[in-house]
C-alpha positions in Angstrom: 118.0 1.9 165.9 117.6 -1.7 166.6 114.4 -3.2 164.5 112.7 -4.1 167.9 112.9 -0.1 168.3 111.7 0.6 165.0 109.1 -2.2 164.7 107.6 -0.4 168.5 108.1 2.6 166.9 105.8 2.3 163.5 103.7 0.4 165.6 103.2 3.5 168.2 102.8 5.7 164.9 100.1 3.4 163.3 98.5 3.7 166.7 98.5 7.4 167.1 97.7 8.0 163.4 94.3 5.6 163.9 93.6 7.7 167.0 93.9 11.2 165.2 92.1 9.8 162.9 88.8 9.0 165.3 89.4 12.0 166.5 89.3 14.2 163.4 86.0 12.1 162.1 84.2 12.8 165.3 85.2 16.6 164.8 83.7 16.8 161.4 80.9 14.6 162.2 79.8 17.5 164.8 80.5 20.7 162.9 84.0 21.2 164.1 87.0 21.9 162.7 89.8 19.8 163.6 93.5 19.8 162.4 95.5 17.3 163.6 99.1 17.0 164.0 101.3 14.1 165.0 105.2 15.2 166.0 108.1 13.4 167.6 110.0 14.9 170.1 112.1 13.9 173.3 110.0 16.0 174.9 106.3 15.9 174.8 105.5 18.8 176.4 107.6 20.9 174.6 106.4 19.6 171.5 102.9 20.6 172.6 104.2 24.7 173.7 105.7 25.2 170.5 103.0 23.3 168.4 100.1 25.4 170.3 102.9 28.4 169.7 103.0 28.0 166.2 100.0 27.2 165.2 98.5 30.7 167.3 96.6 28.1 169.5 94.6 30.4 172.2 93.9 26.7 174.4 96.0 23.9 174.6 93.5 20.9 176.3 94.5 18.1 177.9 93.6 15.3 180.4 94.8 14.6 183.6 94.6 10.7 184.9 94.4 12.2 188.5 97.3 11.2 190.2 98.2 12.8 193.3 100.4 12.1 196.4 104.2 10.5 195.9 103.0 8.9 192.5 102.4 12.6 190.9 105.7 13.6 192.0 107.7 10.5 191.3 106.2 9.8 187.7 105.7 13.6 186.4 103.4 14.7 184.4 103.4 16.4 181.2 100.4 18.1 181.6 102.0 19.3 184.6 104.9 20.6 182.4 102.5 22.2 180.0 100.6 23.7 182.8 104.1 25.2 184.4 106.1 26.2 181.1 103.5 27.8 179.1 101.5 30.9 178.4 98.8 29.6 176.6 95.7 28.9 178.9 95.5 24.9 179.1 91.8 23.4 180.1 92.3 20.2 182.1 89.8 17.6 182.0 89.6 14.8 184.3 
């Protein structure tokens, strides 16, 4: 890895961990437990299947920035992926 690729990449961490970490105080602030999990994979929505998989998730929920037309289908989606590739019921928000 170069160290403009690693510097991105702890940066992208650091980001991710601060966000969990909003997410997880908000959680317990209302009553509601929250476990959060932080993985790296090549790809994401994989990671989420088998991480909803493993952990016995009965709901995997996700947002959806609305796309539609030629940019849905030339940028893809994940939550499209997860939507397509899993078993696990998957609540969209948008």
């Amino acid at each position: 890895m170069s160290g403009a690729f690693d510097e991105h990449f702890e940066q992208a961490r650091a980001h991710a961990t601060k966000i969990l970490s909003g997410v997880a105080d908000a959680a317990m602030a209302a009553g509601v437990t929250c476990d959060t999990v932080q993985i790296e994979h090549n790809h994401p929505y994989k990671a989420i299947i088998e991480t909803a998989k493993e952990r016995s998730c009965d709901l995997i929920v996700m947002a959806s920035h609305g796309r539609s037309g030629i940019a849905a289908v030339v940028l893809g989606s994940v939550t499209n992926k997860v939507l397509t590739h899993t078993d696990v019921p998957v609540l969209v928000y948008h």
